[in-house]
HTML snippet that shows the backbone in 3Dmol.js (N, CA, C, O; Angstrom):
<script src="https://3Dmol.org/build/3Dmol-min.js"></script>
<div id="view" style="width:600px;height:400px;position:relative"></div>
<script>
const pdb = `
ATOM      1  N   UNK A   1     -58.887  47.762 -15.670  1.00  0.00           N
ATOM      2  CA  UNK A   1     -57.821  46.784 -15.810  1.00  0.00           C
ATOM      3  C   UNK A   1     -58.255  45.483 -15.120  1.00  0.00           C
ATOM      4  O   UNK A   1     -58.809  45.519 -14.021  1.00  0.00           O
ATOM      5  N   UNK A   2     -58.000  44.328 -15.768  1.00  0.00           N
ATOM      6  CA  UNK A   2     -58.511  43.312 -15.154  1.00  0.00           C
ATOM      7  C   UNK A   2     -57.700  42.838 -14.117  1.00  0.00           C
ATOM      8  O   UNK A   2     -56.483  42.922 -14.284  1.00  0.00           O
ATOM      9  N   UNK A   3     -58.104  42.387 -13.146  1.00  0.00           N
ATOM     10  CA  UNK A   3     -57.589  41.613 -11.690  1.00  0.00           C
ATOM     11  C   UNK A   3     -57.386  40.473 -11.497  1.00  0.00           C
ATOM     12  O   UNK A   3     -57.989  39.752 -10.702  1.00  0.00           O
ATOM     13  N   UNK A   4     -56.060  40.034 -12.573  1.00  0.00           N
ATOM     14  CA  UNK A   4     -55.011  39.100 -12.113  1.00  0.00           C
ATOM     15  C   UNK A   4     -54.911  38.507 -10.992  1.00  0.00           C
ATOM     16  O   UNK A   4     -55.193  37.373 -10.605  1.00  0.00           O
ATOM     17  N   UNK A   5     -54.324  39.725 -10.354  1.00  0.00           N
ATOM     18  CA  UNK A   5     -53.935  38.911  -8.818  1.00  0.00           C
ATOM     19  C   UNK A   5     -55.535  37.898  -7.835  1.00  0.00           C
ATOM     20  O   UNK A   5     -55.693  36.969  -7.043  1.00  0.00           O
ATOM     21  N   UNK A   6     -56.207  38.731  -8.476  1.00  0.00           N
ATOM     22  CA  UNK A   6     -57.339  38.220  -7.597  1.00  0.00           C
ATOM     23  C   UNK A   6     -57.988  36.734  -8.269  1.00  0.00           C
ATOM     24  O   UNK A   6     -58.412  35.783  -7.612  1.00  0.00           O
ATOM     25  N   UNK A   7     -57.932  36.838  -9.617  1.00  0.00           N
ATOM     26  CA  UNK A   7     -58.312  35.584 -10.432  1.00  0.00           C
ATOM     27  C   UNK A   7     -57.767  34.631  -9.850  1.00  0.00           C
ATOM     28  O   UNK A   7     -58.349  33.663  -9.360  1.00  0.00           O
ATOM     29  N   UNK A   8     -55.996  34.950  -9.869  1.00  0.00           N
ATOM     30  CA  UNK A   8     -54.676  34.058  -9.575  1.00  0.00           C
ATOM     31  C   UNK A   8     -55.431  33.611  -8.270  1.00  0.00           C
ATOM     32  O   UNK A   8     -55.710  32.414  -8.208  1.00  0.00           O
ATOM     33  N   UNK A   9     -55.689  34.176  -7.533  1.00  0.00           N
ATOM     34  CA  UNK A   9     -56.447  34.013  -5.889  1.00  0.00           C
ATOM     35  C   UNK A   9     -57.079  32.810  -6.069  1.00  0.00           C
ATOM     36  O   UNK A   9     -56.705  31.667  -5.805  1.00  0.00           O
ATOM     37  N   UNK A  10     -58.165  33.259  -6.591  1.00  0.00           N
ATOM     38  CA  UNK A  10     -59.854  32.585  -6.736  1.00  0.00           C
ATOM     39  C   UNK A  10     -59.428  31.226  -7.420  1.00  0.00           C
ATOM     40  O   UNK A  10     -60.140  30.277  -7.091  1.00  0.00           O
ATOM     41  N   UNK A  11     -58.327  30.922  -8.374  1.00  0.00           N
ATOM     42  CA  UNK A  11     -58.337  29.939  -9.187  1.00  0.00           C
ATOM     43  C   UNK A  11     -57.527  28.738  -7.897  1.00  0.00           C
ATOM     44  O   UNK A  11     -58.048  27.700  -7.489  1.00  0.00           O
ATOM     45  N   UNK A  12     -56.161  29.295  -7.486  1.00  0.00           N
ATOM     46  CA  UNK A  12     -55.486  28.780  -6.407  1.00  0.00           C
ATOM     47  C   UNK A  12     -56.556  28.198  -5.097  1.00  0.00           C
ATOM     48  O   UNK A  12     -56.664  27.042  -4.690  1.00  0.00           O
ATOM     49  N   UNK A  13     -56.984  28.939  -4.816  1.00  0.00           N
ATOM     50  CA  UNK A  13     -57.688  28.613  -3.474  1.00  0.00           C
ATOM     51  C   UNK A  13     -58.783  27.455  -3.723  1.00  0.00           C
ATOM     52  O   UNK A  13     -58.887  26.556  -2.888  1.00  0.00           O
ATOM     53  N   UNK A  14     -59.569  27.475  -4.829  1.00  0.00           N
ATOM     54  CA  UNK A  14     -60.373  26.386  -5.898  1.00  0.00           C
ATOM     55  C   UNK A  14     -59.537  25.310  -5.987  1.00  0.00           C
ATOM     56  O   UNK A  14     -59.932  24.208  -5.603  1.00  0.00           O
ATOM     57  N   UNK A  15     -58.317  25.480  -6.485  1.00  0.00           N
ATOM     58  CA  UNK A  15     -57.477  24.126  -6.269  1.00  0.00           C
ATOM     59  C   UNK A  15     -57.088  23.570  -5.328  1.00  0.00           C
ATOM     60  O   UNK A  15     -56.760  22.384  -5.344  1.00  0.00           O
ATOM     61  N   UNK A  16     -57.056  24.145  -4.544  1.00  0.00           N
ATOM     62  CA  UNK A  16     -56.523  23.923  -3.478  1.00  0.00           C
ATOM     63  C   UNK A  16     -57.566  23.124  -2.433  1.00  0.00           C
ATOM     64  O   UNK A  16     -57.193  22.143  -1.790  1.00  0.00           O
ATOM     65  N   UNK A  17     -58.745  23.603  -2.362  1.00  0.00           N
ATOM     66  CA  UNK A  17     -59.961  23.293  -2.011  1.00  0.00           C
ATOM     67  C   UNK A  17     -60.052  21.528  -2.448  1.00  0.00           C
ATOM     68  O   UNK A  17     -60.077  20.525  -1.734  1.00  0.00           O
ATOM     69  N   UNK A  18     -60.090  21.726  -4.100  1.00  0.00           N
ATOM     70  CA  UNK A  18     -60.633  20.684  -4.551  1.00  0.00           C
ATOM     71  C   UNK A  18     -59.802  19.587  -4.347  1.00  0.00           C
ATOM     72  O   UNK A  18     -60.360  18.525  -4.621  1.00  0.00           O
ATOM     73  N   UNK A  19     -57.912  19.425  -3.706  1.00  0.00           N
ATOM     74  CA  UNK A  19     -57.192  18.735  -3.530  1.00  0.00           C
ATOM     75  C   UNK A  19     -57.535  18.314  -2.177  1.00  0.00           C
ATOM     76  O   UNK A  19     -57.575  17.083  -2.158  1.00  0.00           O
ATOM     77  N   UNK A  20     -57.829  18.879  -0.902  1.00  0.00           N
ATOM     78  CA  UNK A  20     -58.888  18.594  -0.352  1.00  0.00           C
ATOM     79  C   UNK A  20     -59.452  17.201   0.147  1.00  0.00           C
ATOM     80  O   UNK A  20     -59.221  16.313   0.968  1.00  0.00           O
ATOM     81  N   UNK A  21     -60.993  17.825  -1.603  1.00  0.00           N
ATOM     82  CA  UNK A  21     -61.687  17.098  -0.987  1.00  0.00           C
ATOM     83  C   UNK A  21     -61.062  15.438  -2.092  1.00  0.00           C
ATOM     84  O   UNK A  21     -61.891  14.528  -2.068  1.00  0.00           O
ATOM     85  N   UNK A  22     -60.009  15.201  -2.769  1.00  0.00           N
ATOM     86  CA  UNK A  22     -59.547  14.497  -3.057  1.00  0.00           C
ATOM     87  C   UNK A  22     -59.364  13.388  -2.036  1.00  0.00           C
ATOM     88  O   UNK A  22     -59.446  13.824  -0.888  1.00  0.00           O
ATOM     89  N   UNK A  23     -59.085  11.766  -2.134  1.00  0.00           N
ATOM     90  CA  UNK A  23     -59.954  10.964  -3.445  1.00  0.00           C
ATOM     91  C   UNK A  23     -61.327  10.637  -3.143  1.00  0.00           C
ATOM     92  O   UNK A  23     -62.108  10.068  -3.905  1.00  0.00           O
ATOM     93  N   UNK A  24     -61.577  11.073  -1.881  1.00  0.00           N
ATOM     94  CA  UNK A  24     -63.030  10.633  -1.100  1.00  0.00           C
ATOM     95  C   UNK A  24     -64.153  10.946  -2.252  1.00  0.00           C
ATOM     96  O   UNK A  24     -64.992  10.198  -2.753  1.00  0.00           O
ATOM     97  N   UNK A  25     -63.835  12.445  -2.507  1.00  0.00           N
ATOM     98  CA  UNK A  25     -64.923  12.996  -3.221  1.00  0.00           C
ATOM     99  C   UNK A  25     -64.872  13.686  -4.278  1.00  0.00           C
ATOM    100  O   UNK A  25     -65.054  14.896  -4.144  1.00  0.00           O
ATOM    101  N   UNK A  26     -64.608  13.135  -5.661  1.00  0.00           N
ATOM    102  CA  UNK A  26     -64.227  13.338  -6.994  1.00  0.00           C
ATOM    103  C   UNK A  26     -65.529  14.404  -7.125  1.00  0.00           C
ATOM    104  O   UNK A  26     -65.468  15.630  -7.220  1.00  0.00           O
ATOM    105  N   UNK A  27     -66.574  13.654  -7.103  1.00  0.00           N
ATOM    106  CA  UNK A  27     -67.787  15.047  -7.659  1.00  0.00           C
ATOM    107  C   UNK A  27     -67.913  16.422  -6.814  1.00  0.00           C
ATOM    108  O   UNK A  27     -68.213  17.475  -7.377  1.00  0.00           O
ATOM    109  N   UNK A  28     -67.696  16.351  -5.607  1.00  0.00           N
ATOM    110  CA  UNK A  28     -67.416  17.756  -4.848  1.00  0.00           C
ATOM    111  C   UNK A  28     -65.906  18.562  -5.552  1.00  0.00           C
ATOM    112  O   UNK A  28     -65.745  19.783  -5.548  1.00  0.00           O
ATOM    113  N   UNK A  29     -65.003  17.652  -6.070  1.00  0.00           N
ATOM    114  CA  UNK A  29     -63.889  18.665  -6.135  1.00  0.00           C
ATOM    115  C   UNK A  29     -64.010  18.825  -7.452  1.00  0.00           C
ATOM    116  O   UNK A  29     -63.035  19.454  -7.862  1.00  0.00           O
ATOM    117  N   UNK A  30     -64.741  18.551  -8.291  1.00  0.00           N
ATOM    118  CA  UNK A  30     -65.110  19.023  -9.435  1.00  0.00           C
ATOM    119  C   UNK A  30     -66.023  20.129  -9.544  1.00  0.00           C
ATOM    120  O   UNK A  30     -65.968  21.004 -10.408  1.00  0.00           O
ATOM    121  N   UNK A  31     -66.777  20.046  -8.712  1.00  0.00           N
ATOM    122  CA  UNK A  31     -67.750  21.331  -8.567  1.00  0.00           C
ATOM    123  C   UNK A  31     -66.819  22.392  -7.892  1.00  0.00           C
ATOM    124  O   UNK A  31     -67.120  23.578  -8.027  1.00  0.00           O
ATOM    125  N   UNK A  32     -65.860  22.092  -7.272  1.00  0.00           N
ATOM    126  CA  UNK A  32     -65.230  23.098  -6.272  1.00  0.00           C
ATOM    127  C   UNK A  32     -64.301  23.798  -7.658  1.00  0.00           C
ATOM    128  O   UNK A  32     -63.823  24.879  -7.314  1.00  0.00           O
ATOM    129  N   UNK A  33     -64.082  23.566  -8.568  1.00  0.00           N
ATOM    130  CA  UNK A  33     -62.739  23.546  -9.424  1.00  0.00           C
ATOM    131  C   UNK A  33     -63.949  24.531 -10.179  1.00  0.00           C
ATOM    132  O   UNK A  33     -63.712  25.723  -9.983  1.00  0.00           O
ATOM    133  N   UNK A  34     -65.076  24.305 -10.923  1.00  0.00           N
ATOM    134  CA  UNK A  34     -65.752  24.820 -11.960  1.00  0.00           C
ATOM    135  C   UNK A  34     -66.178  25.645 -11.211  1.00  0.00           C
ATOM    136  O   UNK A  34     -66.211  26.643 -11.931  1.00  0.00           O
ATOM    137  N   UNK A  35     -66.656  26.036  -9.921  1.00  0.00           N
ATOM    138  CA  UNK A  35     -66.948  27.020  -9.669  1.00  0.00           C
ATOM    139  C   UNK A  35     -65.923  28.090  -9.134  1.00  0.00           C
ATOM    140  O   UNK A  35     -66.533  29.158  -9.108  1.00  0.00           O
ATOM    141  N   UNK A  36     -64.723  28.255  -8.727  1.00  0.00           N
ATOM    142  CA  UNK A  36     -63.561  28.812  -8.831  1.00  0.00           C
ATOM    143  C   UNK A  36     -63.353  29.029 -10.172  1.00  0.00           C
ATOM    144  O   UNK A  36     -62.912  30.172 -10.294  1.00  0.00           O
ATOM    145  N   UNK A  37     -63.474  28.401 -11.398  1.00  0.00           N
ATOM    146  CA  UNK A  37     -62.903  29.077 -12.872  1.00  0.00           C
ATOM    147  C   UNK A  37     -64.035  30.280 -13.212  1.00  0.00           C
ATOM    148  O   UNK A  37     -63.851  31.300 -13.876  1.00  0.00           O
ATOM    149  N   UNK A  38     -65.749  29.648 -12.274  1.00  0.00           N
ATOM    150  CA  UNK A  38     -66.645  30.428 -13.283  1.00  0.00           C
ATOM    151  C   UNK A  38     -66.420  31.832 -12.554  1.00  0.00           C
ATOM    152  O   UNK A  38     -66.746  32.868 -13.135  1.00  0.00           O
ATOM    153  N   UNK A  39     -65.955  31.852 -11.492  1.00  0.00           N
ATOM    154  CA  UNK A  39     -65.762  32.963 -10.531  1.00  0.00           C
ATOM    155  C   UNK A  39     -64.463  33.954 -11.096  1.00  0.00           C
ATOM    156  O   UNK A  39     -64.641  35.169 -11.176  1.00  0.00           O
ATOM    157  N   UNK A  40     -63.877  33.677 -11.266  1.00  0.00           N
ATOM    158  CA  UNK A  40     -62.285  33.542 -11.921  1.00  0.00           C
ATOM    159  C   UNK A  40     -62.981  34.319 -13.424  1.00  0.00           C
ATOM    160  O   UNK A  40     -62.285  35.299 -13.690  1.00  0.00           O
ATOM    161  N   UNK A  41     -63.822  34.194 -14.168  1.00  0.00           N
ATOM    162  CA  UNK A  41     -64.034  34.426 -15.332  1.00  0.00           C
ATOM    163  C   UNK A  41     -65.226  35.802 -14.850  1.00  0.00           C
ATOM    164  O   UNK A  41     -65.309  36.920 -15.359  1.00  0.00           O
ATOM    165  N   UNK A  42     -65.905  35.311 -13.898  1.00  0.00           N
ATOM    166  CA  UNK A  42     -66.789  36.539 -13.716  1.00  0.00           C
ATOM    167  C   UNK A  42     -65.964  37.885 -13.121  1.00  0.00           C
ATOM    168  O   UNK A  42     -66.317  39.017 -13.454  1.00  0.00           O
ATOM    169  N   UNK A  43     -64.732  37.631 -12.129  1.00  0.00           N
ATOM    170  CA  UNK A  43     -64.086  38.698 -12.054  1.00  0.00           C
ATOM    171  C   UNK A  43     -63.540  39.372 -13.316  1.00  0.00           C
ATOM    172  O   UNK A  43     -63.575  40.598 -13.421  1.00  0.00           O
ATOM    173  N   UNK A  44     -63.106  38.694 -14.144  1.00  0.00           N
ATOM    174  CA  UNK A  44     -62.396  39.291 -15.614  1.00  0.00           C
ATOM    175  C   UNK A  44     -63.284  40.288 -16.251  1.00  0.00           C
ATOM    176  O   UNK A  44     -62.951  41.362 -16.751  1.00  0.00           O
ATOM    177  N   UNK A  45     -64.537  39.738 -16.149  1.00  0.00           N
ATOM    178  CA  UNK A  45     -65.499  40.484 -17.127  1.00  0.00           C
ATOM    179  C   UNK A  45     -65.811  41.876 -16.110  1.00  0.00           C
ATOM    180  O   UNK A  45     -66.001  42.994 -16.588  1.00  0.00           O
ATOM    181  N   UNK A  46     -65.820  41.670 -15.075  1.00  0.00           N
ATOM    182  CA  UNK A  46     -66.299  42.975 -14.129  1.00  0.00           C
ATOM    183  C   UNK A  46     -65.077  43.884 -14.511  1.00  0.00           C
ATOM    184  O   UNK A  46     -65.267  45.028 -14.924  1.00  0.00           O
ATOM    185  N   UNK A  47     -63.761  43.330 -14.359  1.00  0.00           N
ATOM    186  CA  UNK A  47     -62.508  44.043 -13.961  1.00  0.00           C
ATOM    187  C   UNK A  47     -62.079  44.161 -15.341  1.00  0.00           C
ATOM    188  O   UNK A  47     -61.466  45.226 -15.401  1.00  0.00           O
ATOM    189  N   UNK A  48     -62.091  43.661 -16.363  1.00  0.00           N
ATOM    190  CA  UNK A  48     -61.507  44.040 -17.961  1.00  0.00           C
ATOM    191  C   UNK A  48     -61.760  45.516 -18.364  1.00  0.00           C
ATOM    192  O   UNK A  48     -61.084  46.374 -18.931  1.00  0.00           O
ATOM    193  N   UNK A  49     -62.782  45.472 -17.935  1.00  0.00           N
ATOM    194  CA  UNK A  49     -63.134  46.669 -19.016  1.00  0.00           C
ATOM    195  C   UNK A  49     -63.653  46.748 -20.337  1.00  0.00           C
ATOM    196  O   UNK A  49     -63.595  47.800 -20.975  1.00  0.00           O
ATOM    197  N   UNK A  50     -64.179  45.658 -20.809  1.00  0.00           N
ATOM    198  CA  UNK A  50     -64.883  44.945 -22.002  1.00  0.00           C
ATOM    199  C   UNK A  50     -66.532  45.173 -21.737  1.00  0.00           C
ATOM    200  O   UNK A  50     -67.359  44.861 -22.594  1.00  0.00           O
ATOM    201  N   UNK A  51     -66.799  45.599 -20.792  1.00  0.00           N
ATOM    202  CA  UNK A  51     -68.534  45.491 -20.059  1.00  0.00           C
ATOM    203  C   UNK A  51     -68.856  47.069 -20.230  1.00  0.00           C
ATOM    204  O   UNK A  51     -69.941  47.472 -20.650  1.00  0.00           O
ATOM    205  N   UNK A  52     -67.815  47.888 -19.866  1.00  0.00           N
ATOM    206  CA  UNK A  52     -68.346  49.107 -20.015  1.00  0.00           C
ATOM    207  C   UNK A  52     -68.583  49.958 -21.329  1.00  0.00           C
ATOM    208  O   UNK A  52     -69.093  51.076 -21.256  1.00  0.00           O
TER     209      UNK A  52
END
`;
const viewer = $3Dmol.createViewer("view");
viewer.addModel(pdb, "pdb");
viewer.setStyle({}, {cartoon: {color: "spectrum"}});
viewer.zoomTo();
viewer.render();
</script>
């Protein structure tokens, strides 16, 4: 079963991060944001059940 709550986590805390490093540093909170979604997407695939 995939892990919602934890995505919900990983995606929040990424935003949250990237508000941050807001307005000083647009290219850090962009990297902070894409790497929270790619993380966010790599939990899905572990936790779906689509891999096995």
């Amino acid at each position: 079963m995939a892990d919602y709550q934890k995505m919900y986590y990983i995606v929040c805390d990424g935003a949250s991060r990237a508000l941050d490093a807001l307005p000083m540093n647009v290219d850090e909170a962009m990297k902070i944001l894409q790497r929270a979604l790619d993380e966010a997407e790599e939990r899905y695939i572990e936790t779906s059940g689509d891999g096995e």
